[in-house]
C-alpha atoms as one frame of an Amber mdcrd trajectory, in Angstrom:
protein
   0.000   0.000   0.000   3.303   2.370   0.697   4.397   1.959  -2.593   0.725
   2.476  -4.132   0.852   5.691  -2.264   4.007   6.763  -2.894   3.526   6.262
  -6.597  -0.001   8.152  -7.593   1.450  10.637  -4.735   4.286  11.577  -7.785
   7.010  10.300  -4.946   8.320   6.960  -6.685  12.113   6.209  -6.981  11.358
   5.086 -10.490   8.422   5.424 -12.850   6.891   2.636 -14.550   7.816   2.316
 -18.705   4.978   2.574 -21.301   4.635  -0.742 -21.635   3.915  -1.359 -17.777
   1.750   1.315 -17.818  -0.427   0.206 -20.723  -0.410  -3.295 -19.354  -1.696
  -2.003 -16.022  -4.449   0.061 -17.235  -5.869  -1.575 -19.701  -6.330  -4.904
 -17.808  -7.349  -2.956 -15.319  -9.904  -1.027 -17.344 -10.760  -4.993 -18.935
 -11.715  -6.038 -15.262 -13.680  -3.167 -14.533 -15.735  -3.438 -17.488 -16.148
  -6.884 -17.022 -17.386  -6.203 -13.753 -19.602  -3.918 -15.118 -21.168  -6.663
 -17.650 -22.082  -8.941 -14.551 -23.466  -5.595 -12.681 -26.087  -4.689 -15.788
 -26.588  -8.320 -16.332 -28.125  -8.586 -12.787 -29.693  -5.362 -13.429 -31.349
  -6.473 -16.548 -30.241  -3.501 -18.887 -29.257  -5.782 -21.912 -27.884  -3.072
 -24.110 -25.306  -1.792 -21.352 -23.939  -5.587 -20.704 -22.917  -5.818 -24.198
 -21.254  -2.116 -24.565 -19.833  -3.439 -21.543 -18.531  -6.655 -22.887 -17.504
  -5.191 -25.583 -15.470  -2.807 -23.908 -13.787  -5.681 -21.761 -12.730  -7.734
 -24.712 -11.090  -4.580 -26.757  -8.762  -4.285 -23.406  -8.201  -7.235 -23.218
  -6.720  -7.622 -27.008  -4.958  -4.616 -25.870  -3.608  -5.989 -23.158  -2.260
  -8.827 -25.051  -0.933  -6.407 -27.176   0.667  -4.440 -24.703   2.043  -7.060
 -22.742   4.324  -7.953 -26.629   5.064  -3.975 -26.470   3.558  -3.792 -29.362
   2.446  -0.782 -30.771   1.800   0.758 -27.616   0.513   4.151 -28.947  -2.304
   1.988 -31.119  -2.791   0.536 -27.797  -3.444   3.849 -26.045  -5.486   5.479
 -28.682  -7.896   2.360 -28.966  -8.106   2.836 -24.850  -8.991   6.518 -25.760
 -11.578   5.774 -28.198 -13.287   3.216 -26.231 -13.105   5.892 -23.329 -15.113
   8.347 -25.509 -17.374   5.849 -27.586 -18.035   4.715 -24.176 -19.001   8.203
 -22.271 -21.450   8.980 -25.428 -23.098   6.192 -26.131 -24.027   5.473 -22.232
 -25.352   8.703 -22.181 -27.769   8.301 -24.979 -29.020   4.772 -23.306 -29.139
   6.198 -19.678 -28.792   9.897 -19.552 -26.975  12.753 -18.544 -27.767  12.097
 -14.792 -25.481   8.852 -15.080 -22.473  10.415 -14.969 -20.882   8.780 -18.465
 -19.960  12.421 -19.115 -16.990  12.242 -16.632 -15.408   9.553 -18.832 -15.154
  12.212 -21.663 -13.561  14.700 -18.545 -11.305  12.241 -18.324 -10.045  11.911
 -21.599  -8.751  15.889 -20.816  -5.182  15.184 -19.623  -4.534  11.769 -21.444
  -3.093  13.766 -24.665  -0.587  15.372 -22.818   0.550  11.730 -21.271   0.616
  10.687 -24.741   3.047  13.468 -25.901   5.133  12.945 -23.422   5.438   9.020
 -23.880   5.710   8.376 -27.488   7.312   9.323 -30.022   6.535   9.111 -33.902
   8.965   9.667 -36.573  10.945  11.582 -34.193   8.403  13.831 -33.542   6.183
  14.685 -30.439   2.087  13.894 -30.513   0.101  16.795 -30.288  -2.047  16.983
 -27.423  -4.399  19.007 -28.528  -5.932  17.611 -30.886  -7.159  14.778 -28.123
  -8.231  17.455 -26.392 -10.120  19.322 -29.265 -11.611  15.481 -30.275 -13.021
  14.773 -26.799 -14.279  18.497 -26.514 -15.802  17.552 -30.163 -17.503  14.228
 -28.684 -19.012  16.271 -25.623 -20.708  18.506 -27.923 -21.430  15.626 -30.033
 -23.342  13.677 -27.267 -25.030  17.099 -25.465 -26.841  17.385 -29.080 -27.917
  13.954 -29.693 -29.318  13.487 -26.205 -30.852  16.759 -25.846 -33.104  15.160
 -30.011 -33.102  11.663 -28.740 -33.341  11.420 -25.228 -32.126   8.723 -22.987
 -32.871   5.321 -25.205 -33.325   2.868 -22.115 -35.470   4.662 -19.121 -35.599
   3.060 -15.544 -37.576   3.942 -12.452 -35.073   3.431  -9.681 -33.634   6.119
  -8.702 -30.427   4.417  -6.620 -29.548   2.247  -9.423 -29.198   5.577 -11.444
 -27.174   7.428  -8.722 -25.359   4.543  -8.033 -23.723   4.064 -11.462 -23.404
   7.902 -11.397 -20.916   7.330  -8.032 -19.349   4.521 -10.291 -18.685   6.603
 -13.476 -17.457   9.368 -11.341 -14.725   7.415  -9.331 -13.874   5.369 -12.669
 -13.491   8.766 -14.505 -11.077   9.752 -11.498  -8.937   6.815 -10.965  -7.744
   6.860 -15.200  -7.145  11.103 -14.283  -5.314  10.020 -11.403  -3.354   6.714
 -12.496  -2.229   9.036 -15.622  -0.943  12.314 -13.954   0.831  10.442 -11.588
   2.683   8.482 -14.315   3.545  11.355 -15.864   4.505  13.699 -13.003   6.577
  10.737 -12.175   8.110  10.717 -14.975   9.132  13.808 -15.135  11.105  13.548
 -11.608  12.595  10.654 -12.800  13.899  11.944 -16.214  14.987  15.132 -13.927
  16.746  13.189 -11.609  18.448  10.823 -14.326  19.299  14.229 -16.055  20.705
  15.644 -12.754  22.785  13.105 -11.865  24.233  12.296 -15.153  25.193  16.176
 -15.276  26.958  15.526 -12.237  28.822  12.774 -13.424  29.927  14.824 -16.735
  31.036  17.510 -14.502  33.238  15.195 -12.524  34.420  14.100 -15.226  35.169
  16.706 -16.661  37.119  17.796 -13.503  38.797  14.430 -13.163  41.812  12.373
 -15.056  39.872   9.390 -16.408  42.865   6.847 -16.023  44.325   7.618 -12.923
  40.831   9.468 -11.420  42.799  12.118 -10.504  41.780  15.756 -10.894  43.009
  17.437 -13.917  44.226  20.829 -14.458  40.917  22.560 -14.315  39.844  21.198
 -11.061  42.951  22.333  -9.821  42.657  25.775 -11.023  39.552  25.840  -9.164
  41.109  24.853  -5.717  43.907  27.387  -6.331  41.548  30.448  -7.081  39.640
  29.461  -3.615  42.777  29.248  -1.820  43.895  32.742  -3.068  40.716  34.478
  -1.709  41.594  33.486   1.317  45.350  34.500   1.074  46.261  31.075   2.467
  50.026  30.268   2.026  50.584  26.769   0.102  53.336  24.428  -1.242  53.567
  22.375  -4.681  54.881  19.394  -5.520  55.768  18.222  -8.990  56.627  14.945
 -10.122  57.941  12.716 -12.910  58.393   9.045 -12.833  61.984   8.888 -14.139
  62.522   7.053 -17.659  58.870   6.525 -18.096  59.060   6.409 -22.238  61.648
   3.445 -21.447  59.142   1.439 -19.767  56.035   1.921 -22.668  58.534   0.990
 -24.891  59.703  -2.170 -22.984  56.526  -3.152 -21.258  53.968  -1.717 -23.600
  51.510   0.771 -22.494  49.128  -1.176 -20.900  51.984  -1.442 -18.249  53.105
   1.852 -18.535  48.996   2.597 -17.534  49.667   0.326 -14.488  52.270   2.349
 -13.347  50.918   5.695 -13.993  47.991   4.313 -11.565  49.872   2.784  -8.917
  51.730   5.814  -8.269  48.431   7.983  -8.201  47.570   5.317  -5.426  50.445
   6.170  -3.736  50.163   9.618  -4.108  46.558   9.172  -2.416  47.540   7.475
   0.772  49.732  10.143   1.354  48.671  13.349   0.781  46.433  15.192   3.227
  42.595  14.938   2.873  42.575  18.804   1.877  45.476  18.564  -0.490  44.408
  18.080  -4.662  46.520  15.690  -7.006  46.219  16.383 -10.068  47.647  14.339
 -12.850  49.576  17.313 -14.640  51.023  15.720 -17.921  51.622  12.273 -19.325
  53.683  11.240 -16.665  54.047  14.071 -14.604  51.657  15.048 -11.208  51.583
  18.025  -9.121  50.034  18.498  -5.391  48.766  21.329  -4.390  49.034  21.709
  -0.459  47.634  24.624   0.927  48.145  25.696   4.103  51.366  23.599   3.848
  55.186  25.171   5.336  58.224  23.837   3.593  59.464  21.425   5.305  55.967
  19.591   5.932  55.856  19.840   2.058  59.461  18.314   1.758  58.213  15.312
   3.987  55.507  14.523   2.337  58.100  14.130  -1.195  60.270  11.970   0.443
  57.055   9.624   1.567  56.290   9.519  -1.800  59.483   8.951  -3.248  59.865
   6.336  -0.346  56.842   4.648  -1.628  57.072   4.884  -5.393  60.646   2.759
  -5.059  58.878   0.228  -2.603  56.113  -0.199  -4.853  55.834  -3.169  -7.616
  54.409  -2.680 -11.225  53.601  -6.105 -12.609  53.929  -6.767 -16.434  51.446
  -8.926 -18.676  53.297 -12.050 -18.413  53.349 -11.392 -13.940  57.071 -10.295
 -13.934  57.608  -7.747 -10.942  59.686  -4.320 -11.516  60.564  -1.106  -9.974
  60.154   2.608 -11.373  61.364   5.639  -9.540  60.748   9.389  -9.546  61.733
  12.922  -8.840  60.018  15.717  -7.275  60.227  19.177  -7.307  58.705  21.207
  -4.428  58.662  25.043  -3.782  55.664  27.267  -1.755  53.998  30.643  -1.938
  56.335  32.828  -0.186  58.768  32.430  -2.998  56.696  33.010  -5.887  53.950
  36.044  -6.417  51.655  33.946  -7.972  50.608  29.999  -8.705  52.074  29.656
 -12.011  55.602  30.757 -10.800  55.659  28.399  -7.442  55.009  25.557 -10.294
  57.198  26.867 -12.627  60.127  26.949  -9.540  58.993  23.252  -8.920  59.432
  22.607 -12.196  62.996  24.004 -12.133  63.993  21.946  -9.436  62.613  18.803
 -10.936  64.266  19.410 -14.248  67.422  20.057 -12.064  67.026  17.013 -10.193
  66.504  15.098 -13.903  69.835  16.005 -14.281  71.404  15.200 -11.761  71.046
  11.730 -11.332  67.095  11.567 -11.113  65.469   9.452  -8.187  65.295  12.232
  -5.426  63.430  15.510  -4.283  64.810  18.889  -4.909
């Protein structure tokens, strides 16, 4: 019953597909209407029995149809048709006072569902014109019952309130069972949207081999650290001879090492520091709020760790890479891109001198 709730309340965590919702209603509609046959059976009003069997066997080749996912809009415009062919012709054997007229109320919204749902030819449905056809039946039936009159007459009075109460609740279940599906929709195709706009906006913030952030991420983090005039440290790295092991390993190996070194560079750093995977085989921290010597540490824990660590090849030999590191801070540079640049210096320095080591 929570779920029922939650789900013609517009608060489900996922809306049902076309083809559920066909199914659904029109075997639903089929039962009622076979319920309805049994009902004027016992009643002894002939002609509505048969409209209603009638009725109950179109839904239920629909819902045969439906259940195949075939042709689902056929399926929901026969529904719609019986809906109206319904409305009018109940109201020429019984009358307005019967209430048929709120199955042609009912027919209102369903256009809109149907635009929303299906498409044809890559092209929405119009609502309108369902709602200009059951406007046009209305009319239809207010004129041909105002000539003919009501074709079946009946004295009791409760029977003819009573199937006005069961018209009117009928009417208002299809309104409600349809706006519900649709507002439900809706939230659903917002959330998917939402969160898959999310997901392209981490990615486009993050290194998609390593998962690292990239540069623009880390442009970001630097801008908020300048507003606040904190003090911060770099470090850039390079994992020494890297080219040498693509070209002996391949670079499906070369990938493996790229990532166990971000690993590394992830167990170290401080949960407010941002890696970010700077070139090919080059990263740079940025540590804010980080003195010099903290920021020296930290490279020698990661150069500590990258020699420890063991890249396996395809065939499940084991072998070792290195790196160096450059590291300068803020108080030595008057803005981001020299403390990098300085960094940079001191790696390239370090390159030359033997590699393997933090400058």
């Amino acid at each position: 019953m929570r779920t029922i709730w939650d789900y013609i309340s517009a608060r489900a965590k996922q809306a049902l597909s076309a083809q559920q919702v066909m199914s659904l209603v029109v075997f639903s509609l089929g039962v009622f209407h076979v319920c309805l046959t049994v009902f004027f059976l016992f009643l002894l009003i002939l002609p509505m029995a048969a409209l209603n069997a009638v009725s109950a066997a179109l839904y239920f080749f629909c819902y045969m149809q439906a259940r195949k996912s075939k042709r689902l809009l056929l399926v929901f415009n026969l529904a719609y048709l019986e809906i109206i062919i319904y409305a009018v012709v109940g109201e020429l054997l019984m009358g307005i006072g019967t209430g048929f007229i709120f199955h042609m109320v009912a027919t209102l919204p369903l256009g809109y569902y149907a635009a929303y749902t299906f498409d044809v030819k890559d092209r929405r449905l119009n609502p309108m014109r369902y709602v200009i056809f059951s406007a046009a039946a209305f009319l239809a039936a207010q004129f041909l019952i105002h000539d003919i009159g009501p074709l079946f007459t009946y004295e009791n009075k409760r029977m003819g309130r009573l199937v006005y109460i069961m018209n009117y609740f009928a009417a208002g279940i299809v309104v409600v069972l349809f706006l519900s599906t649709l507002l439900n929709q809706i939230k659903c195709h917002e959330a998917q949207h939402r969160n898959q706009n999310e997901e392209l906006e981490k990615l486009s913030k993050t290194d998609s081999l390593t998962g690292l952030a990239n540069r623009r991420s880390l442009e970001e983090r630097y801008a908020s650290a300048r507003q606040s005039e904190l003090a911060y440290a770099v470090i850039l790295g390079d994992i020494d001879d890297f080219k040498a092991v693509n070209d002996t390993y391949g670079h499906n190996v070369g990938d493996n090492a790229l990532k166990a070194v971000a690993d590394i560079f992830k167990g170290i750093v401080r949960e407010g520091d941002t890696i970010c995977r700077w070139g090919g085989e080059e990263f740079l921290i940025f540590l804010p709020g980080c003195p010099f010597e903290n920021a020296r540490q930290r490279a020698n824990e990661i150069l500590d760790s990258v020699r420890k660590a063991e890249v396996r090849t395809e065939d499940g030999a084991i072998f070792h890479i290195t790196m160096t590191l450059g590291v300068a801070v803020s108080s030595e540079a008057a803005d981001f891109e020299e403390a990098v640049r300085k960094a940079d210096e001191r790696l390239y320095f370090g390159k030359q001198n033997g590699k393997n080591q933090v400058v």
